[in-house]
C-alpha positions as CSV (number, residue, x, y, z in Angstrom):
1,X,95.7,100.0,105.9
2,X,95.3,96.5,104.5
3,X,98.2,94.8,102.8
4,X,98.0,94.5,98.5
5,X,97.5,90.6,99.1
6,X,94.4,90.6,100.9
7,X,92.7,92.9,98.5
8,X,89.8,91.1,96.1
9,X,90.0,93.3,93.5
10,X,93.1,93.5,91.5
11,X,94.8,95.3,88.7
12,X,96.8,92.2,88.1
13,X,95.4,89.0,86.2
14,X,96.3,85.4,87.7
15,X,97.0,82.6,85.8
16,X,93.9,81.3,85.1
17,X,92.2,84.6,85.0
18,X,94.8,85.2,81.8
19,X,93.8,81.9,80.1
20,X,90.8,82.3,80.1
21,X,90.9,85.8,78.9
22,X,93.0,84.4,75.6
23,X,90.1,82.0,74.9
24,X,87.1,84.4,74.8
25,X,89.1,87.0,71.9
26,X,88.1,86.4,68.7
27,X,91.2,85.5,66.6
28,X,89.9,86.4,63.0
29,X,87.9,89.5,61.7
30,X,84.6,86.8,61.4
31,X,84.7,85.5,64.7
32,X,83.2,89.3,65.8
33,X,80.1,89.6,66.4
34,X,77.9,92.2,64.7
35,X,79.4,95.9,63.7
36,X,79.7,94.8,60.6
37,X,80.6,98.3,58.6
38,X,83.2,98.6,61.3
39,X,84.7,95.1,60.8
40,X,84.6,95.9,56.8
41,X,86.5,99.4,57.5
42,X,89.2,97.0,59.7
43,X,89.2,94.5,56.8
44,X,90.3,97.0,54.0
45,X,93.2,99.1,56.4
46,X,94.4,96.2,57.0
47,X,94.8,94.6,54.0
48,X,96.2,97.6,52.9
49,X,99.0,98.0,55.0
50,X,100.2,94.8,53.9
């Protein structure tokens, strides 16, 4: 068998593979796209548990 190392596909993210994950997730309710009687739904449960 091959060694964990040498495989290309991963389970694990690497640094930059991380990163750049961060930067594509929207951080606010209006930065999703479309959905929006799901985003509306998400709005009001979450304004209610606060």
């Amino acid at each position: 068998m091959e060694e964990e190392t040498n495989r290309i596909i991963s389970a694990s993210l690497e640094d930059n593979e991380n990163t750049f994950d961060v930067t594509l997730r929207p951080k606010v309710l209006d930065e999703f796209v479309g959905q929006s009687q799901i985003k509306e739904n998400l709005n009001i449960f979450i304004e209610a548990a606060r």
